[in-house]
C-alpha positions as CSV (number, residue, x, y, z in Angstrom):
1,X,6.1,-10.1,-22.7
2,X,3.6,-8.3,-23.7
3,X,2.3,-4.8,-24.3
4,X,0.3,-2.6,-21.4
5,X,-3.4,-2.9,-22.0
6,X,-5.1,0.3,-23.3
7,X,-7.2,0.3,-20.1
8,X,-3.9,1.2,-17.8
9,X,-2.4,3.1,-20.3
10,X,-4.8,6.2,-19.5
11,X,-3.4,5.4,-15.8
12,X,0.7,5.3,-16.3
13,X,2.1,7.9,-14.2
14,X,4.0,10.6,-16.1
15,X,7.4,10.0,-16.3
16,X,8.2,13.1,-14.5
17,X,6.2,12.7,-11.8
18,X,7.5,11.0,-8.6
19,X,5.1,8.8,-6.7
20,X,7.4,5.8,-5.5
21,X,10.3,6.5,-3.7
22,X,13.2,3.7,-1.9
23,X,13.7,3.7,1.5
24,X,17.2,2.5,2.6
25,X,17.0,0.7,5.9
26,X,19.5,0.4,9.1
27,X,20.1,-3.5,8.8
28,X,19.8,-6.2,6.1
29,X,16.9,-6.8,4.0
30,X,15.4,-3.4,5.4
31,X,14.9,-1.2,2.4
32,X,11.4,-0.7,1.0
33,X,9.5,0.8,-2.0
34,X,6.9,3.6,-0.6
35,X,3.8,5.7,-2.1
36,X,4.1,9.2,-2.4
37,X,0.9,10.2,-2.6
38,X,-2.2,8.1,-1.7
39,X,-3.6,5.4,-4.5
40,X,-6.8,3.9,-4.8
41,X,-7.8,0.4,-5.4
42,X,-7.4,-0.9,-9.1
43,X,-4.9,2.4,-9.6
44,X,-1.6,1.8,-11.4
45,X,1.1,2.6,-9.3
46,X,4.3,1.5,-12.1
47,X,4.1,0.3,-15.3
48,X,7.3,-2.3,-15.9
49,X,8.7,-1.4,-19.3
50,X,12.6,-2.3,-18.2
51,X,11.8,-6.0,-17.9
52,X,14.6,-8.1,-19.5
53,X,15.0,-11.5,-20.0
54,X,17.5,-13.2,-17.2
55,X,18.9,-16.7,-18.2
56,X,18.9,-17.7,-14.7
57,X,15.9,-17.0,-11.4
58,X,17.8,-15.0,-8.6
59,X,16.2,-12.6,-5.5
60,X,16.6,-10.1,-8.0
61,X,14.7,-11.6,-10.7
62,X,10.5,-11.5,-11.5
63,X,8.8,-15.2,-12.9
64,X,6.6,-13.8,-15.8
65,X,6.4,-17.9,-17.4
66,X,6.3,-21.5,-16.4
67,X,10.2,-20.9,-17.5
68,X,10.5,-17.4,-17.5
69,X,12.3,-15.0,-15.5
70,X,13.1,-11.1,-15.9
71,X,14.9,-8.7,-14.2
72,X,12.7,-5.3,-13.1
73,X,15.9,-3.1,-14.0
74,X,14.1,0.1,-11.7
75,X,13.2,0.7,-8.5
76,X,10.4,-1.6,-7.8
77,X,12.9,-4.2,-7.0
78,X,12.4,-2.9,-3.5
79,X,9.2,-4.3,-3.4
80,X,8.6,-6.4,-0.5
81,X,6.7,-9.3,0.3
82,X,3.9,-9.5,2.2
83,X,1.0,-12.4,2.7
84,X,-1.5,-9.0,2.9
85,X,0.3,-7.2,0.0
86,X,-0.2,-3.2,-1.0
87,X,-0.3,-4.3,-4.6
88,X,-0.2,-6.7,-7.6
89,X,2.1,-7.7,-9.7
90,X,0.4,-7.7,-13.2
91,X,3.1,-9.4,-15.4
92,X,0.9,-10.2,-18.2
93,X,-0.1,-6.6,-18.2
94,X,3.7,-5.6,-17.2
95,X,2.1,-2.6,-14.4
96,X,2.1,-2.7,-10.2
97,X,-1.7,-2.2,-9.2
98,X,-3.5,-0.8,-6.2
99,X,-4.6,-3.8,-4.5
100,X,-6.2,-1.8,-2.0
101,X,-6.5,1.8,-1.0
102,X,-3.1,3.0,-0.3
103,X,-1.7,6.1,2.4
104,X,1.1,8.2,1.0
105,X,4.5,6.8,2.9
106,X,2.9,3.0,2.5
107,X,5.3,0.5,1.6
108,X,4.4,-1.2,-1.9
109,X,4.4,-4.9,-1.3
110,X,3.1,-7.8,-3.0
111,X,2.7,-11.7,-2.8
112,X,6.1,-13.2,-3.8
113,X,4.5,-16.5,-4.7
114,X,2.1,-14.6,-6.7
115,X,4.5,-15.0,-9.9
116,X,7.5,-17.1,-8.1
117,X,7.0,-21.3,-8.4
118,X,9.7,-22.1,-6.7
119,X,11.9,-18.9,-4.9
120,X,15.4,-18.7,-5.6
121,X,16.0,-17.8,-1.7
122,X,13.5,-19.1,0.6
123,X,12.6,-17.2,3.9
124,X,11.0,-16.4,7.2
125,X,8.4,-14.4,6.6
126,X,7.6,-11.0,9.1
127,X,5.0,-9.5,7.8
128,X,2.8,-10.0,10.9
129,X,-0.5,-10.5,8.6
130,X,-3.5,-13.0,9.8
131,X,-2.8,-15.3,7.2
132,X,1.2,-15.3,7.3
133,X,2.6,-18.1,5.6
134,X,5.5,-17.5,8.1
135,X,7.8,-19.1,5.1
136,X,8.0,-18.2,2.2
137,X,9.3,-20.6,-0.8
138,X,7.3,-20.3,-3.5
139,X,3.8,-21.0,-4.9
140,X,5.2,-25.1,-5.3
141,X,4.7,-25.6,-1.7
142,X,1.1,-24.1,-1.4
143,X,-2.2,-25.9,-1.4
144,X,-4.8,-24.8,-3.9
145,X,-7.1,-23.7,-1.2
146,X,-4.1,-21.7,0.3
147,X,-3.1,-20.1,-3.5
148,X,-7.1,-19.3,-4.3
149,X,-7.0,-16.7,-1.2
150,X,-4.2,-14.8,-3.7
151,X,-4.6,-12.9,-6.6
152,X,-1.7,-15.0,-8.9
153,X,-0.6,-15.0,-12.3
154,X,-1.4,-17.0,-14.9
155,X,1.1,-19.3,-15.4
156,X,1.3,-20.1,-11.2
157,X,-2.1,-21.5,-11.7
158,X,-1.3,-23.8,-15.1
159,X,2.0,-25.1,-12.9
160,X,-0.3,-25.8,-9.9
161,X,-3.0,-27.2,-12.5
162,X,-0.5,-29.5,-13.5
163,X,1.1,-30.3,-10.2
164,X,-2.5,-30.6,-9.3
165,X,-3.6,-33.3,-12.0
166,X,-0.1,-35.1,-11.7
167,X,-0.7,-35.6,-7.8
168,X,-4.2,-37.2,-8.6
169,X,-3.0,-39.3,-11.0
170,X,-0.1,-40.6,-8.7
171,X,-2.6,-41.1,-6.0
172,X,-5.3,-42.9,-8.1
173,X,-2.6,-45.2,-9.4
C-alpha cells in the first residue's frame, strides 16, 4: 500500500471533525455510511490509513491487488454499492473521493467492482440507477465497454487486460 499523495493530504479531514456518520437500518443489509456536511466533486471524504492485509477476500474485505485484499478496519465498511456511486475508492492513493457533488445526509457509495475481480458474495443489485447492473459479481463478469463507463482501479484493468488478450488468443486459435 502506499502512502496518500501530497495533493489530498492538504484535503484529509481533521481527525476531530465528524463528517461521515453510520446509519443502522431496520432489516438486513440496511445500514449506510452518510455525509455530514455537503462535499464537492474531487473532495476527500476519508483517507484509509487502517488498511490491513487479510489472507483471505470476504464482504468485509477491499481488493487493492491482482491478489490483494485488505480489511478497512473503520467505518467506511458501510459503504454501499451503487452502479451511480457517491464516491471513489482510491486504493492506490488509500482516500474515498467526491465523485460528484454530494448533500449533507447522502449515503457514500461506490462501484463494488471498481476494486473487486471476482466478489466474495455475489448479489441483486437495488440501486435503481439507469445503468444497474442488476447483479453484482465482480468486475470478471463485465465487458470492457461495460467497465470503461467506471472509474476502476488499476489492477481491475491489468486483470481485464489480461482476461482481454487471453480471450483473443483462444478465439484466434
Amino acid at each position: 500500500l502506499t502512502s496518500i499523495p501530497q495533493v489530498y493530504t492538504s484535503q484529509l479531514p481533521k481527525p476531530d471533525t465528524p463528517h461521515l456518520q453510520v446509519h443502522l437500518g431496520t432489516g438486513p443489509y440496511s445500514a449506510r455510511l452518510v455525509t455530514l456536511k455537503p462535499f464537492k466533486a474531487g473532495q476527500v471524504l476519508a483517507a484509509t490509513p487502517n488498511l490491513a492485509p487479510a489472507p483471505t477476500k470476504r464482504y468485509t474485505t477491499v481488493q487493492v491487488g491482482k491478489d490483494a485484499h485488505a480489511e478497512l478496519n473503520s467505518d467506511l465498511v458501510y459503504m454501499n454499492h451503487s452502479c451511480d456511486p457517491s464516491a471513489v475508492l482510491d486504493v492506490r492513493h488509500r482516500v474515498v473521493v467526491a465523485r460528484r457533488d454530494m448533500a449533507h445526509g447522502e449515503g457514500v457509495t461506490f462501484f463494488y467492482p471498481s476494486t473487486e475481480w471476482e466478489m466474495a458474495q455475489p448479489f441483486e443489485c437495488w440501486c435503481g440507477s439507469p445503468n444497474c447492473l442488476k447483479v453484482v459479481r465482480g468486475a470478471k463478469y463485465m465487458d470492457k465497454a461495460t467497465l470503461d463507463k467506471f472509474a476502476v482501479s488499476e489492477h481491475i484493468l491489468e486483470l481485464a487486460a489480461e482476461r482481454d488478450s487471453s480471450d483473443a488468443t483462444a478465439s484466434a486459435d
